[in-house]
PDB file of N, CA, C and O in Angstrom, chain B, residues numbered from 101:
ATOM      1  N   UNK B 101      38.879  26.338 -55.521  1.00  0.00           N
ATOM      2  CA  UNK B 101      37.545  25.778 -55.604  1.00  0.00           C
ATOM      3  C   UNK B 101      36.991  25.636 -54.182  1.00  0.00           C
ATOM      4  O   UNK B 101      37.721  25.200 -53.291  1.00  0.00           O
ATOM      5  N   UNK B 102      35.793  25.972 -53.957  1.00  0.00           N
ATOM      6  CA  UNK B 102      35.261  25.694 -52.881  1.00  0.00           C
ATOM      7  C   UNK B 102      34.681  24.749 -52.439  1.00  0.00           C
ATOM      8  O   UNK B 102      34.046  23.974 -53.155  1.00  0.00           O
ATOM      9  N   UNK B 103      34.795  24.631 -51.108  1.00  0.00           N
ATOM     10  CA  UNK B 103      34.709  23.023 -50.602  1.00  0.00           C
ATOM     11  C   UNK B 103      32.881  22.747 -50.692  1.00  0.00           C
ATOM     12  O   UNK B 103      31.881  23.417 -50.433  1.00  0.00           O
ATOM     13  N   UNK B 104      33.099  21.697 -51.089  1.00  0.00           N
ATOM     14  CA  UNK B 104      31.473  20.967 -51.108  1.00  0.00           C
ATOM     15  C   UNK B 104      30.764  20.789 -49.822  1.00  0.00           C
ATOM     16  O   UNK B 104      31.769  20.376 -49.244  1.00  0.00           O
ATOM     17  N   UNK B 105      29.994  20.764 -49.037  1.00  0.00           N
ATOM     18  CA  UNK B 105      29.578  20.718 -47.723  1.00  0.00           C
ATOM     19  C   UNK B 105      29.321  18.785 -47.881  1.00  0.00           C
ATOM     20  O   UNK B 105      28.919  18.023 -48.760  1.00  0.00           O
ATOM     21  N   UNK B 106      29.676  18.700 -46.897  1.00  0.00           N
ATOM     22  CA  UNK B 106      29.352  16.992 -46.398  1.00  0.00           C
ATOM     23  C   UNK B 106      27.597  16.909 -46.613  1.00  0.00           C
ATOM     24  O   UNK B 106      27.052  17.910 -46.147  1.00  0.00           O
ATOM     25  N   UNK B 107      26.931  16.214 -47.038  1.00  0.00           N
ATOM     26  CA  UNK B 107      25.913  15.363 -46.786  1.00  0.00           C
ATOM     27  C   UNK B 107      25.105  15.341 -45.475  1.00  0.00           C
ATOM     28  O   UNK B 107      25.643  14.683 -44.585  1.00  0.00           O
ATOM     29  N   UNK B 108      24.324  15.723 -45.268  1.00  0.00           N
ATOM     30  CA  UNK B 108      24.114  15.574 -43.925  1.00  0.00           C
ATOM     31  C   UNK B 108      23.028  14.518 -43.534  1.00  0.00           C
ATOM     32  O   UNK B 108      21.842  14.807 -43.696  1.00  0.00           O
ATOM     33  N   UNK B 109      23.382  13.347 -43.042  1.00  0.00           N
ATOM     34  CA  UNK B 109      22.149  12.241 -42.894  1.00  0.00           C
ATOM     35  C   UNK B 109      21.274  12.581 -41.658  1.00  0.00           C
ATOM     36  O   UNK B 109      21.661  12.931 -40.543  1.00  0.00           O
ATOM     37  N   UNK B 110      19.835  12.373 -42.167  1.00  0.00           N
ATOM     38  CA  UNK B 110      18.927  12.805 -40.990  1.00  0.00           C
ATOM     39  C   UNK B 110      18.258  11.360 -40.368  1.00  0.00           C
ATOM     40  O   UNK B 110      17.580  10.514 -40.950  1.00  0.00           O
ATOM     41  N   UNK B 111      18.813  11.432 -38.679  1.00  0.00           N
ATOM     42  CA  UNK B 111      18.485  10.266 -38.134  1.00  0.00           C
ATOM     43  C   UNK B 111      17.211  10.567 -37.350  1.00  0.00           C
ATOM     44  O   UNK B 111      17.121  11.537 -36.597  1.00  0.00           O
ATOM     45  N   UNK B 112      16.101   9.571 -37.592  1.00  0.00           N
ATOM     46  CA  UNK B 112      15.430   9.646 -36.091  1.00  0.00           C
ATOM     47  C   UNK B 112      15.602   8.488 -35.311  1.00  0.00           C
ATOM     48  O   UNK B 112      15.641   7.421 -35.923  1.00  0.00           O
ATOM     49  N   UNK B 113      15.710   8.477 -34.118  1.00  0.00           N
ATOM     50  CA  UNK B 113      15.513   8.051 -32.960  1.00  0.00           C
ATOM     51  C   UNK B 113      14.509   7.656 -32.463  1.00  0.00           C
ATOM     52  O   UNK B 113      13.984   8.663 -31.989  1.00  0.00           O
ATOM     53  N   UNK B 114      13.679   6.518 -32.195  1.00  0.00           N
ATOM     54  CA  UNK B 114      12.718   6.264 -31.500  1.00  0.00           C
ATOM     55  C   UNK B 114      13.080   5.264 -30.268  1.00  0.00           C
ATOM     56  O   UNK B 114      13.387   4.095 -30.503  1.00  0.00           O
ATOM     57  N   UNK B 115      13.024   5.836 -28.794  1.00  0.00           N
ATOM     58  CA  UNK B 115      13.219   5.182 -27.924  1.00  0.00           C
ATOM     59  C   UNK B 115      12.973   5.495 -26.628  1.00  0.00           C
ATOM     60  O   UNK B 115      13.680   6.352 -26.099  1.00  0.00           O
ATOM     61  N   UNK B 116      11.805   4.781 -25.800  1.00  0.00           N
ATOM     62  CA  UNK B 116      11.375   5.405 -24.381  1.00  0.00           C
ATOM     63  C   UNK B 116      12.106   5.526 -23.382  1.00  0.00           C
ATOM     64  O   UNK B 116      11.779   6.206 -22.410  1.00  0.00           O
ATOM     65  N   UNK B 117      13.568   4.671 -23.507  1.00  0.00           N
ATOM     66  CA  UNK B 117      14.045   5.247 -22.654  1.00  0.00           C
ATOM     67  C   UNK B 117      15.431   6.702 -22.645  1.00  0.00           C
ATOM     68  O   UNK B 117      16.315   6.967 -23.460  1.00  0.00           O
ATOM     69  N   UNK B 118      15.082   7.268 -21.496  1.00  0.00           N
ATOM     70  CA  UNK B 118      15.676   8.534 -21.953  1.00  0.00           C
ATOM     71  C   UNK B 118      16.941   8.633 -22.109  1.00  0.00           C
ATOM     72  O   UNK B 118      17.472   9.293 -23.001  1.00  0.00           O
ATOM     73  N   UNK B 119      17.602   7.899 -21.141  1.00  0.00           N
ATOM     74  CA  UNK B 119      19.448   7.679 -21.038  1.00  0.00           C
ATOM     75  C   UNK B 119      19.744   7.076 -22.238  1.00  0.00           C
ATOM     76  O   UNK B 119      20.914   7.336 -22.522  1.00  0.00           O
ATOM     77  N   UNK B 120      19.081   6.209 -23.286  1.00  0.00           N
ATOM     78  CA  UNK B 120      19.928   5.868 -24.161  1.00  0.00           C
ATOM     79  C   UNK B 120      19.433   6.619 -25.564  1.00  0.00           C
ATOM     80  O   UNK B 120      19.980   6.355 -26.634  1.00  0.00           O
ATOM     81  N   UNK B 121      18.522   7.425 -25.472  1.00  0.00           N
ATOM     82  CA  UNK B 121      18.227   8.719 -26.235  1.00  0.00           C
ATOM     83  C   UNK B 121      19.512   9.629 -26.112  1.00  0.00           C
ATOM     84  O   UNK B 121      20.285   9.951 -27.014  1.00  0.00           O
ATOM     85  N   UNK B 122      19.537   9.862 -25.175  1.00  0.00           N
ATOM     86  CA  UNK B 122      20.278  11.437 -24.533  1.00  0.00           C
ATOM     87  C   UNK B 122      21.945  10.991 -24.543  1.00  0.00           C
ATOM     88  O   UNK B 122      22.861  11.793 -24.355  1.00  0.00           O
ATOM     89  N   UNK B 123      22.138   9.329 -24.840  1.00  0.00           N
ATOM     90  CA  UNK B 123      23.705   9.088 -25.002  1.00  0.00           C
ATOM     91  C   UNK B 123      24.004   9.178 -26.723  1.00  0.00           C
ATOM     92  O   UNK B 123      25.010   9.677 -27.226  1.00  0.00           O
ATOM     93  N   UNK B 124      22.928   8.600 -27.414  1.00  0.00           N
ATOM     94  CA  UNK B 124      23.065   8.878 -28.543  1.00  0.00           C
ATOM     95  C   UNK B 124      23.369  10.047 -29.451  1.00  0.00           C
ATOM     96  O   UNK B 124      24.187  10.348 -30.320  1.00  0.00           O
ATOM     97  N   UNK B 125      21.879  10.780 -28.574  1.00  0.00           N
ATOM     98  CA  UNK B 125      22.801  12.515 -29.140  1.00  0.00           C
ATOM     99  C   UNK B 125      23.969  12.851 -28.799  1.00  0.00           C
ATOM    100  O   UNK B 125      24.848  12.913 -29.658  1.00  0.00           O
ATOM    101  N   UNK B 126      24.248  13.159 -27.390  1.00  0.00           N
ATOM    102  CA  UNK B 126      25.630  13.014 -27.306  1.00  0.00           C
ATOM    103  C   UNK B 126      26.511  12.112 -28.041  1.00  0.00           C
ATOM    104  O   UNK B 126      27.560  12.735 -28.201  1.00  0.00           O
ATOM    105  N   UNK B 127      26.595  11.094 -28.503  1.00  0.00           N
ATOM    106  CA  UNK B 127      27.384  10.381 -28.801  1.00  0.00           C
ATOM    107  C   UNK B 127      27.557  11.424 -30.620  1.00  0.00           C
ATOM    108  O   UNK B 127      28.555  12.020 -31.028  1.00  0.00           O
ATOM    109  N   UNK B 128      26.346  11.294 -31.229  1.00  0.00           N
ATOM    110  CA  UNK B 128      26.563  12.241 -32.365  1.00  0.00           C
ATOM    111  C   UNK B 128      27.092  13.420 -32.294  1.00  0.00           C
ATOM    112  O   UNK B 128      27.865  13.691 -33.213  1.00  0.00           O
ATOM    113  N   UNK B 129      26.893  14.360 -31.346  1.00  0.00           N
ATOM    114  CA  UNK B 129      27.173  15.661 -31.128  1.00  0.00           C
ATOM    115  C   UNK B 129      28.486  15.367 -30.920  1.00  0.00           C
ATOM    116  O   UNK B 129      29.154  15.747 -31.882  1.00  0.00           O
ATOM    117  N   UNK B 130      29.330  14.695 -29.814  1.00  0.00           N
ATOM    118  CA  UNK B 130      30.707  14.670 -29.507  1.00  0.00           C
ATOM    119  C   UNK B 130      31.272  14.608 -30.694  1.00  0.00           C
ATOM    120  O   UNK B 130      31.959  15.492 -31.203  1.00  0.00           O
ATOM    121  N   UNK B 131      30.928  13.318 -31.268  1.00  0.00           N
ATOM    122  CA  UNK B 131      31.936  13.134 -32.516  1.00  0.00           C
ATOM    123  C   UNK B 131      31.942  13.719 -33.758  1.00  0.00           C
ATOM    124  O   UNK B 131      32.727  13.388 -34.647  1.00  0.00           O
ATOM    125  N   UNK B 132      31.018  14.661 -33.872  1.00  0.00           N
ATOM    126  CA  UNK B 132      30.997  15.664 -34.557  1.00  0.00           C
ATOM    127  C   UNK B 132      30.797  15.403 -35.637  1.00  0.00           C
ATOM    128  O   UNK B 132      31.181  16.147 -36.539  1.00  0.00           O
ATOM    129  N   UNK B 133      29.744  13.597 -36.005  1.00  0.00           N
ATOM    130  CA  UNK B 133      29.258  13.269 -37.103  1.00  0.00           C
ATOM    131  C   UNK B 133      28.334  14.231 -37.985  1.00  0.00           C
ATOM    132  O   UNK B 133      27.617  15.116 -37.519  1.00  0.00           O
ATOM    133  N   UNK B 134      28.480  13.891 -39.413  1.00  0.00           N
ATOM    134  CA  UNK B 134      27.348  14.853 -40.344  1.00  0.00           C
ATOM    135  C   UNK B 134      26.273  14.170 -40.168  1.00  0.00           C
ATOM    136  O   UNK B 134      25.778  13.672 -41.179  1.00  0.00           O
ATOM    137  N   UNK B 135      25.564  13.932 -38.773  1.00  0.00           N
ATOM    138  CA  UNK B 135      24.096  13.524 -38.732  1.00  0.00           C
ATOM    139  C   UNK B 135      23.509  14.427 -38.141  1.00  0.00           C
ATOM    140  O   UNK B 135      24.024  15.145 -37.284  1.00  0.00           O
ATOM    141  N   UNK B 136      22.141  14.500 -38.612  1.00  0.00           N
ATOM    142  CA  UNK B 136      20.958  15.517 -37.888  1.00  0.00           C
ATOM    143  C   UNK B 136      19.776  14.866 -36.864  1.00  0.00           C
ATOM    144  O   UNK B 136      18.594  14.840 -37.206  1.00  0.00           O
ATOM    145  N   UNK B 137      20.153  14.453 -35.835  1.00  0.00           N
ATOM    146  CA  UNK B 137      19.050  13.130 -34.994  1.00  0.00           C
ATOM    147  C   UNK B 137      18.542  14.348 -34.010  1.00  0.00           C
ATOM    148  O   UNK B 137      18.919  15.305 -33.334  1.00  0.00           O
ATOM    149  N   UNK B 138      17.255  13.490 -34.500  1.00  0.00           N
ATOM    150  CA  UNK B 138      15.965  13.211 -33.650  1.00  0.00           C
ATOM    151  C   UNK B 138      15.493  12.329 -32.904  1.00  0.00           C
ATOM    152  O   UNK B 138      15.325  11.166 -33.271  1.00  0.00           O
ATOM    153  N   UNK B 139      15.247  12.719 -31.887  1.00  0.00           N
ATOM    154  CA  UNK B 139      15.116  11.810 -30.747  1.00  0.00           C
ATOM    155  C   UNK B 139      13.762  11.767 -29.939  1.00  0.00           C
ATOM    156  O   UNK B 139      13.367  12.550 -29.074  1.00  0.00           O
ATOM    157  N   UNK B 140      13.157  10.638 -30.455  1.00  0.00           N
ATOM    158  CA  UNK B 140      11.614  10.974 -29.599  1.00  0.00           C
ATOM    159  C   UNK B 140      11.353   9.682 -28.822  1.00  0.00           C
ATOM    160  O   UNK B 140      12.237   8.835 -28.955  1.00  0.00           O
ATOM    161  N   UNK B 141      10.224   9.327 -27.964  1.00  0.00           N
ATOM    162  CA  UNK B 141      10.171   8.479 -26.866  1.00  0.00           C
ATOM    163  C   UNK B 141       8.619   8.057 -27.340  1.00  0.00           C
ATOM    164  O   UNK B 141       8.114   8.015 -26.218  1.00  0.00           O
ATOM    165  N   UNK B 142       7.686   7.766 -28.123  1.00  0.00           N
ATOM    166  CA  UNK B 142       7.144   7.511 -28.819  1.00  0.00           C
ATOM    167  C   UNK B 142       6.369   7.318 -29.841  1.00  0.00           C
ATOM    168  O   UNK B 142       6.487   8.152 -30.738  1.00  0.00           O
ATOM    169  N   UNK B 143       5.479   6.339 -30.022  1.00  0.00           N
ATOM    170  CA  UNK B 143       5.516   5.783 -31.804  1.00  0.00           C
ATOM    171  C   UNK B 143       4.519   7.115 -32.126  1.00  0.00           C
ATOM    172  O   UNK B 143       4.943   7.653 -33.148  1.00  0.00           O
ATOM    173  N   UNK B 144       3.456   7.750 -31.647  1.00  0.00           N
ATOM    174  CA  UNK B 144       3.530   8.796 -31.802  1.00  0.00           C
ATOM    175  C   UNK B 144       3.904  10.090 -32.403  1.00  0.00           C
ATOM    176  O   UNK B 144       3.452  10.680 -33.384  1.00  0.00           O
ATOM    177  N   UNK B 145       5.147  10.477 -31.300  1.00  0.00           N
ATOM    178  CA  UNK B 145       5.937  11.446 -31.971  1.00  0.00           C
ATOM    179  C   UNK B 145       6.754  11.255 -32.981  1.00  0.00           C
ATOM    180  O   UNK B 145       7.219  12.208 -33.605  1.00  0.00           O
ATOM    181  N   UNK B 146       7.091   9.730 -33.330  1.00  0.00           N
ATOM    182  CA  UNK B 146       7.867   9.063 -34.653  1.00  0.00           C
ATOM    183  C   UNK B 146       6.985   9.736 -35.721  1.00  0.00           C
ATOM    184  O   UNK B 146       7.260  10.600 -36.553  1.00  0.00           O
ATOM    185  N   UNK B 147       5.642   8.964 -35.400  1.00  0.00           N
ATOM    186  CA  UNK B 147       4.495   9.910 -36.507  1.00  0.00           C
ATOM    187  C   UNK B 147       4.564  10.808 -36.858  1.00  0.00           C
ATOM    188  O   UNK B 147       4.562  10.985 -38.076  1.00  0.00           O
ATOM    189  N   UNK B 148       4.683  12.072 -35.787  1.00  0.00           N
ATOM    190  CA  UNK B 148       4.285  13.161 -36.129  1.00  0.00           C
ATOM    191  C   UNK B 148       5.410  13.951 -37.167  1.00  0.00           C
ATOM    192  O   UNK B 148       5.114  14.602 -38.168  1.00  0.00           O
ATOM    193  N   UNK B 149       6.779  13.697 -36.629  1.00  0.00           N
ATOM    194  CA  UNK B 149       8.153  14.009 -37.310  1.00  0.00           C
ATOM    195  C   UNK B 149       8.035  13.411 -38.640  1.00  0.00           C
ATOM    196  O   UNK B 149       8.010  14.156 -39.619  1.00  0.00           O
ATOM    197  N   UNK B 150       7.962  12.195 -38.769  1.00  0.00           N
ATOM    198  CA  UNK B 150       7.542  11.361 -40.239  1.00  0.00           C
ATOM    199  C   UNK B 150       6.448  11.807 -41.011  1.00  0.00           C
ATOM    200  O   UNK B 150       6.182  11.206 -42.052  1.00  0.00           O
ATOM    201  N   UNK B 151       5.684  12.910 -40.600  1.00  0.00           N
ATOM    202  CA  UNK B 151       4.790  13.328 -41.278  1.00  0.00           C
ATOM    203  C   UNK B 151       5.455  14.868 -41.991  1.00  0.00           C
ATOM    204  O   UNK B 151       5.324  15.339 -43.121  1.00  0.00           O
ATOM    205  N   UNK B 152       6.078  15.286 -40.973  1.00  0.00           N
ATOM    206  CA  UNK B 152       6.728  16.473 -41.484  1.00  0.00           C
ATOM    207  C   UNK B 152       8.060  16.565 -41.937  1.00  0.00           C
ATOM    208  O   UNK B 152       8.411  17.682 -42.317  1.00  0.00           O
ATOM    209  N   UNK B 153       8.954  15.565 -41.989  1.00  0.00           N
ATOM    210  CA  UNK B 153      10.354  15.548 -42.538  1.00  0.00           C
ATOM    211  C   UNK B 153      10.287  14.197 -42.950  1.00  0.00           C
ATOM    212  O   UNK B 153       9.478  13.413 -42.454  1.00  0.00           O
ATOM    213  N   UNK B 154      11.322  13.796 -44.080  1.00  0.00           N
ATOM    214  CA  UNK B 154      11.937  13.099 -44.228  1.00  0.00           C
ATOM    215  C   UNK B 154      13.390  12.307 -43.601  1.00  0.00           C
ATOM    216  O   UNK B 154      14.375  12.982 -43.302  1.00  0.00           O
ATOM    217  N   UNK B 155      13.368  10.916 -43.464  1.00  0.00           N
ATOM    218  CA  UNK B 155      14.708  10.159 -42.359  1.00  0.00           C
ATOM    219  C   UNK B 155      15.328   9.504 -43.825  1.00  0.00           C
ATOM    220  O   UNK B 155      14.844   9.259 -44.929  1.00  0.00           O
ATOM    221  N   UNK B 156      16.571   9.375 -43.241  1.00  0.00           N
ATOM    222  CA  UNK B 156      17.528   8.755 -44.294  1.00  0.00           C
ATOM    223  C   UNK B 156      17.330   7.188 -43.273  1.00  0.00           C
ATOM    224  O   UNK B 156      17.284   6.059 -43.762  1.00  0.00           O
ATOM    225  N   UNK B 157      17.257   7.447 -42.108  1.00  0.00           N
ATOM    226  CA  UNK B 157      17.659   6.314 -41.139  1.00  0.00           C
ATOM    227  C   UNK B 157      16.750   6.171 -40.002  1.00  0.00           C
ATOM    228  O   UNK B 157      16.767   7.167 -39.278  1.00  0.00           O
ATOM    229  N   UNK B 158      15.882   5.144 -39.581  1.00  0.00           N
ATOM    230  CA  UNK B 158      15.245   5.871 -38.574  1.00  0.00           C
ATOM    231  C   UNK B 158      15.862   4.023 -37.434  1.00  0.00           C
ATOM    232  O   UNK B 158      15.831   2.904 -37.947  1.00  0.00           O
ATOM    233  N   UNK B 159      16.240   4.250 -36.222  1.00  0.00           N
ATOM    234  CA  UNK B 159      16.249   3.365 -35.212  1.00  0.00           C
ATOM    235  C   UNK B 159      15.182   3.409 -34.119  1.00  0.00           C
ATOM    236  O   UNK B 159      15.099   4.330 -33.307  1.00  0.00           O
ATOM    237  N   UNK B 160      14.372   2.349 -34.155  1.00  0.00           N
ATOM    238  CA  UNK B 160      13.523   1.965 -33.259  1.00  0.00           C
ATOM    239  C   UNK B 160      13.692   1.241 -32.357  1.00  0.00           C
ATOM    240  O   UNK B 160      14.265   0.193 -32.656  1.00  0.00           O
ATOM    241  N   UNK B 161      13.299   1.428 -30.881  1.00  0.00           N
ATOM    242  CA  UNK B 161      13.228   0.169 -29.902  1.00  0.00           C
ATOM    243  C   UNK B 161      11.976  -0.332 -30.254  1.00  0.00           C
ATOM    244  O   UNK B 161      11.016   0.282 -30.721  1.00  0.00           O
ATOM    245  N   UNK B 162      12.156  -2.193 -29.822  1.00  0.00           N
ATOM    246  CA  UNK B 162      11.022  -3.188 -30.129  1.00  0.00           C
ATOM    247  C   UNK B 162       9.710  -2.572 -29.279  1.00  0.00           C
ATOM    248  O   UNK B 162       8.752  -1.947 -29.735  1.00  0.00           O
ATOM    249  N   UNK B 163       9.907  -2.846 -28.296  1.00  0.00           N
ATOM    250  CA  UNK B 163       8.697  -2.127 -26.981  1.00  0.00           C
ATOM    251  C   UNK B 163       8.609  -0.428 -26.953  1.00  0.00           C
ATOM    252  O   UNK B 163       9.619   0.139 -26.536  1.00  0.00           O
ATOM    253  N   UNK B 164       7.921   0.077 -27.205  1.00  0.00           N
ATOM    254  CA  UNK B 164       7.382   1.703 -26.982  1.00  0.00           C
ATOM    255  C   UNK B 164       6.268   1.750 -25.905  1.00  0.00           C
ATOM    256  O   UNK B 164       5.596   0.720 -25.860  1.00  0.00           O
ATOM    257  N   UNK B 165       5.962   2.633 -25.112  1.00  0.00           N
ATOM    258  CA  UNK B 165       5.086   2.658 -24.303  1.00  0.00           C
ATOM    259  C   UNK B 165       3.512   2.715 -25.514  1.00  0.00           C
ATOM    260  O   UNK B 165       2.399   2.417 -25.081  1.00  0.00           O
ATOM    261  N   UNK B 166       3.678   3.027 -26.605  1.00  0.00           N
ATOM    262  CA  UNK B 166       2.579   2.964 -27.274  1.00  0.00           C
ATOM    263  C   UNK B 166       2.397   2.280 -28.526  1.00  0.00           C
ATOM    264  O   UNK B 166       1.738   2.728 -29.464  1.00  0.00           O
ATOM    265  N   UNK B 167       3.023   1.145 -28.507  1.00  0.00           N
ATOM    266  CA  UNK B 167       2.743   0.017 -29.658  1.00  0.00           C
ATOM    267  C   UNK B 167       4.500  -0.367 -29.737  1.00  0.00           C
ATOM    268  O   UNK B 167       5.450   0.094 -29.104  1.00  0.00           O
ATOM    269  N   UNK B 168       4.413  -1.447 -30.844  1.00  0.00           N
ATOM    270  CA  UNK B 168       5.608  -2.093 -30.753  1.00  0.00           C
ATOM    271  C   UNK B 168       6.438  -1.011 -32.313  1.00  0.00           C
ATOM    272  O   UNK B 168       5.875  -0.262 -33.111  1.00  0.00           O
ATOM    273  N   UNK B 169       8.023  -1.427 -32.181  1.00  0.00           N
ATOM    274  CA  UNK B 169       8.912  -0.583 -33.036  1.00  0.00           C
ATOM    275  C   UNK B 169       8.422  -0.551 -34.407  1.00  0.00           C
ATOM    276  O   UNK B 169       8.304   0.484 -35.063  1.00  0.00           O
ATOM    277  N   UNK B 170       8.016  -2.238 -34.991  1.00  0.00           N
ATOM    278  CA  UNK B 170       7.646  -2.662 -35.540  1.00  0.00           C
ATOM    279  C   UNK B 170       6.072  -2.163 -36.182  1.00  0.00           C
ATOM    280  O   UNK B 170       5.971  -1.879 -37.376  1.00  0.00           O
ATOM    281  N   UNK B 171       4.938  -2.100 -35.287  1.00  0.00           N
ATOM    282  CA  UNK B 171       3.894  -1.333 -35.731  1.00  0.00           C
ATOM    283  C   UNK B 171       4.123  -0.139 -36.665  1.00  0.00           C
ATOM    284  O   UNK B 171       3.457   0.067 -37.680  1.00  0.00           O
ATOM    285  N   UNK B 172       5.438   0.862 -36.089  1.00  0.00           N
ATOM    286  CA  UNK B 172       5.735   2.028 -36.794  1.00  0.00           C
ATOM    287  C   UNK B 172       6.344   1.967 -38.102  1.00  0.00           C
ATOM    288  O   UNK B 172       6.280   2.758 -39.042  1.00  0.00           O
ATOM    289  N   UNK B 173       7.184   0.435 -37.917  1.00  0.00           N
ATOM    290  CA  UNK B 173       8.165   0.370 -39.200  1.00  0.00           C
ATOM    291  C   UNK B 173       7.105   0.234 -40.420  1.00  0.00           C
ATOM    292  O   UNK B 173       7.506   0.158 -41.581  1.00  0.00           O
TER     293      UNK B 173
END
């Protein structure tokens, strides 16, 4: 029988700053989790992705250079 493929959860990321964007992917990529993240730097580009895909999960920082995490949630 052939194996079922894992699930793949789609994360976005919302966060202006870039080092803890860019550790996160890495941190997914290393460990070779079944997540698909997106990583954007503001509420904005949260928009624009949320308009065209669906998130299983989305993490926001409180402060964005363009409104609060919260405005987006």
């Amino acid at each position: 029988m052939p194996a079922v493929p894992e699930a793949v959860v789609r994360i976005l990321l919302v966060d202006d700053d870039e080092i803890d964007r860019e550790s996160m992917v890495r941190f997914v990529r290393d460990c070779q989790l079944p997540y698909e993240i997106h990583a954007v730097a503001t509420r904005r580009e949260a928009l624009d992705l949320l308009d065209r895909m669906p998130f299983d999960i989305v993490l926001v920082d409180f402060e964005l250079p363009d409104g609060s995490g919260l405005d987006l949630l």
